[in-house]
N, C-alpha and C positions, 0 to 999 in steps of 0.2 A: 113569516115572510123572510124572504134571503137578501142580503145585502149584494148578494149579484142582479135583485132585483132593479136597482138601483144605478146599474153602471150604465155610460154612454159613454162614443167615440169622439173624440172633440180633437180635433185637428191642432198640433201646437201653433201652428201661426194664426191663432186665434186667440190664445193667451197675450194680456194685455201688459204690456212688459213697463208703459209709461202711461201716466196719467194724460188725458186730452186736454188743450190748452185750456180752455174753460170746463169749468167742474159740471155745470148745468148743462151744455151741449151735448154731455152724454144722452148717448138712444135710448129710450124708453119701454119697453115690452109689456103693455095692459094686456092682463085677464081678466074677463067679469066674468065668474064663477058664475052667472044666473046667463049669461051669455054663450055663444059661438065661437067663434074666428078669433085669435089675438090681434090687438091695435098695432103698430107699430107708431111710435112718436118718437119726442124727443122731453129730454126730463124736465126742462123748463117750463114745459108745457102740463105739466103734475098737478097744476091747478087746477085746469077745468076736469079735474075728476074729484074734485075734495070739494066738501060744501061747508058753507056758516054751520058752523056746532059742532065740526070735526073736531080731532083732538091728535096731532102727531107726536108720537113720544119717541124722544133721541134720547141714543145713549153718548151721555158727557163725555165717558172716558177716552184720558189720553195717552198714546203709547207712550212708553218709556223707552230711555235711549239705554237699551237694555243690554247690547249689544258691545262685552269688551274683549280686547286682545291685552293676552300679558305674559308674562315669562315665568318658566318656573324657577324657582332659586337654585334648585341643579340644572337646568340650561334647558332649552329649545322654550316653544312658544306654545301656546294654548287659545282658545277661546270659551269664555266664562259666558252664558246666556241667562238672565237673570228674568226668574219666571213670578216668584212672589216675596215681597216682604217679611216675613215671618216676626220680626221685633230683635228689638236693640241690635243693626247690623245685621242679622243673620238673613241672609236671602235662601228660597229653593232656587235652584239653578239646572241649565245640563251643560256641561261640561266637556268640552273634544281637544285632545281626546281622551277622553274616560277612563282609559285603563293604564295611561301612566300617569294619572292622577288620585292617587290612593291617599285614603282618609290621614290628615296632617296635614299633604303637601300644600308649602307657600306659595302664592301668585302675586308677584310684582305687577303692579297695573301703572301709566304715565309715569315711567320710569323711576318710581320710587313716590307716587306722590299718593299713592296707595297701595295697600294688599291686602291679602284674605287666603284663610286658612280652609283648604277645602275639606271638609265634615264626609256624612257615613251616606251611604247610599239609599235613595228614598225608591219607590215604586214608581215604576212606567222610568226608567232611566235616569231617571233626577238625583240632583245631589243638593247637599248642604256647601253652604260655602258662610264664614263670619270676618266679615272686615274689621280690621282693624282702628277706627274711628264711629263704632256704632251710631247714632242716630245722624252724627251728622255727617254720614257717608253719600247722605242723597244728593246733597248739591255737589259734590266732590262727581258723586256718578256722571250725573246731569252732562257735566264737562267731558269725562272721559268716554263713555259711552256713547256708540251711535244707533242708532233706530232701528231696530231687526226688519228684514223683508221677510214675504214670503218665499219657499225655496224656487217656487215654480218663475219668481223673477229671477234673471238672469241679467237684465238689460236695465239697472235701478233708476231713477231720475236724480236729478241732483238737488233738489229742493226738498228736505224732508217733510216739511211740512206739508207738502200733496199727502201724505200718507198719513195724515192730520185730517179731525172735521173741521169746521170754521169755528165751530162750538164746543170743541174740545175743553175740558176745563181739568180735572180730575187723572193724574199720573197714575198709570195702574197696569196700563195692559202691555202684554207682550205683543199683540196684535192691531191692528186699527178695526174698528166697526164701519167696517167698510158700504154699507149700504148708504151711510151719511154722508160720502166723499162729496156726493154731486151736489149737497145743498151748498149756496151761495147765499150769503147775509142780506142781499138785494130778493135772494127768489124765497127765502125766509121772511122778511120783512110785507113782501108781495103778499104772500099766505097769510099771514096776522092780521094785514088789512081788511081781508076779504073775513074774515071774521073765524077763522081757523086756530082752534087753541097747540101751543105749543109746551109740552111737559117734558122734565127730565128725569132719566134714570142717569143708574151708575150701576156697569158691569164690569169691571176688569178683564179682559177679554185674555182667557190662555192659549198657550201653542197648540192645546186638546182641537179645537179649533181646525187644525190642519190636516188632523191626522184620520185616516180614514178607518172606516170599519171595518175591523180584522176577523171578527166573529161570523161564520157562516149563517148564521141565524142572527137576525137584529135583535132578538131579546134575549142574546147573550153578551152583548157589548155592554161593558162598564164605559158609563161617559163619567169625562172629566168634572170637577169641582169648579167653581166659579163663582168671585166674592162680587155681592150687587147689593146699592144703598137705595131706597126709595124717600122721596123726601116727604115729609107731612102734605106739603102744600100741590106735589106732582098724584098720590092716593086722593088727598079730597077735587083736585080736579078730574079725574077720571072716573072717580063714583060718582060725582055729576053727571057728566056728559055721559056717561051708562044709560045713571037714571033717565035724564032728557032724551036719550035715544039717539042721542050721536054716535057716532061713530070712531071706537079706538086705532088708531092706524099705528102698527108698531115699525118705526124708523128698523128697520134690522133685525135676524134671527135673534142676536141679544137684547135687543127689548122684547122681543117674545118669550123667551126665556126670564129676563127678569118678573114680567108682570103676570107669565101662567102660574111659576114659582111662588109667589108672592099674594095670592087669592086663595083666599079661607071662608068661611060661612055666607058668602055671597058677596065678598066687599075685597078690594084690594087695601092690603094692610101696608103702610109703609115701616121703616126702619130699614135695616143693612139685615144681610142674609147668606148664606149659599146655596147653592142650587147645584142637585148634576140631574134635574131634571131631562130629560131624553121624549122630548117629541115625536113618535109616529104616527103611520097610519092607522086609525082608529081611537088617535088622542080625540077627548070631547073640548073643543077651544071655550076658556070663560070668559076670558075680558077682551080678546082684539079682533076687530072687524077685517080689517086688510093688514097687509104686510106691503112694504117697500124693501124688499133686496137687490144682491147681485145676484150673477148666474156663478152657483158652486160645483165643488168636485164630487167627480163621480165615489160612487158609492160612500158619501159623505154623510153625518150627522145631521150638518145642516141643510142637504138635500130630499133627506128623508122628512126634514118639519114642514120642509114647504110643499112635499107632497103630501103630509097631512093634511095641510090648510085646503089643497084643491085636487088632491088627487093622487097618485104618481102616473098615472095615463097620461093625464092629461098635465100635469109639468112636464113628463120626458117628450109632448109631442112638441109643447111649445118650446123645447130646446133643440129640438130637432129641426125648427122653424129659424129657429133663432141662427142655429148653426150653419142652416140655407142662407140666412140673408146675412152672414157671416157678423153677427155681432162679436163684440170684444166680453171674454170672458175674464172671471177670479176679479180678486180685490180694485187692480186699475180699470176694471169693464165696464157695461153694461149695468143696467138698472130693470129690473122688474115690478109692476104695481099689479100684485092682486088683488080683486075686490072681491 
């Protein structure tokens, strides 16, 4: 299969540049894969598709204010983007611009209240970068550092925390798991009543994430790495609701990932992991029934899992629908519930 299989025309003023005032007001786009015609809703209304015994699994993680400017100590300025922890200080990074920053050079960060010595060059464009305060450079970060967007935002909101879930718990990613933006602790709360279980992963979401498939052929794309913890207590709840025959609903392509990843001799195994697991068409699904996302980029990773899940016919018709009845697309969009 060709990753040109995968492209569509999506008009920029349908890129969603801000989040909508309320996070649940978001539009809803239902498929039932045993069905016809897609629904059109709205996402608050996600309940009356989830029954007693379901089971939705969010991923925790939260972005990091990953995002620094600083100076080199021979002059002009940089941006340092800080992609994974590696130990004592040392972060992977990518670094702009790149090529007048060669292995040595120092970076002044909040004007002397840190820096970091940028290291050798890693694969896919990455570098090393080691602060000079090792471990305890992360609340130093915390402070100086702000939130990375997406590049296709242009037009940011000023609140970072929209770019936050509500349940965020767990610093890690360079990205937000954006299909969880539209829960609300009210329309969370809503769900639990109704007798609907709620489980948590942990994915650290990378920039991999963004970046599209360059290989002519999908089964020559190397996907990125990606650290994810499963807790004791989130495996024995989901080998239940298996067994009882509920239904897994994975909050986001990264809970999909975490938990196809994470399934060995018939049982989801928890502890902490990596994955570059690569979902396509012709993946056999073990453990999730539905998916809640948003609508992704063309000829994308994560648009090829969700044309696993139901098709890519029939996800490209219903983005073609979606793009008729001008939904908002990418991270601040739209929502989709397949079943």
């Amino acid at each position: 299969m060709k990753t040109s299989d995968f492209a569509y025309n999506l008009p920029p003023r349908l890129i969603a540049q801000q989040p909508i005032e309320y996070r649940d007001k978001s539009r809803l786009l239902v498929i039932d894969r045993k069905k016809g015609k897609p629904e059109h809703r709205h996402f608050h209304e996600i309940g009356e598709f989830l029954h007693p015994g379901d089971c939705l699994v969010l991923n925790n993680s939260r972005v990091m204010p990953a995002r620094l400017t600083g100076k080199k100590e021979t002059g002009g300025t940089c941006e340092v983007l800080l992609l994974r922890d590696i130990r004592d200080g040392k972060w992977e990074c990518i670094c702009r611009p790149s090529r007048r920053l060669p292995p040595g050079s120092r970076v002044i960060f909040g004007g002397g209240k840190l820096s970091g010595i940028i290291g050798k060059h890693l694969a896919g464009g990455k570098r090393e970068i080691v602060f000079n305060c090792g471990e305890g450079n992360k609340a130093l970060l915390g402070q100086l550092g702000e939130i990375p967007l997406p590049p296709y935002i242009t037009h940011p909101t000023g609140d970072p925390e929209r770019y936050q879930t509500v349940y965020s718990k767990h610093i890690g990613s360079a990205a937000a798991p954006t299909a969880g933006l539209h829960f609300t602790p009210e329309l969370l709360e809503k769900l639990t009543s109704k007798g609907i279980r709620l489980a948590e992963v942990t994915l650290h979401v990378g920039l991999g994430t963004f970046r599209p498939v360059k290989s002519e052929e999908i089964e020559n794309h190397v996907m990125h790495s990606e650290w994810y913890e499963i807790p004791i207590c989130t495996a024995q709840t989901i080998n239940r609701v298996r067994k009882e025959r509920g239904r897994v609903i994975a909050v986001g392509t990264t809970s999909v990932r975490t938990l196809e990843a994470a399934f060995q001799n018939g049982v989801l195994n928890p502890g902490p992991g990596e994955t570059e697991i690569f979902i396509t068409p012709g993946y056999n699904f073990n453990v999730i029934d539905a998916i809640i996302t948003n609508f992704h980029l063309p000829e994308s990773s994560l648009l090829m899992l969700v044309s696993a899940f139901c098709t890519r016919e029939r996800i490209l018709e219903a983005y073609r629908e979606a793009i008729e009845e001008e939904y908002r697309f990418f991270s601040f969009g739209d929502a989709m519930l397949i079943l």
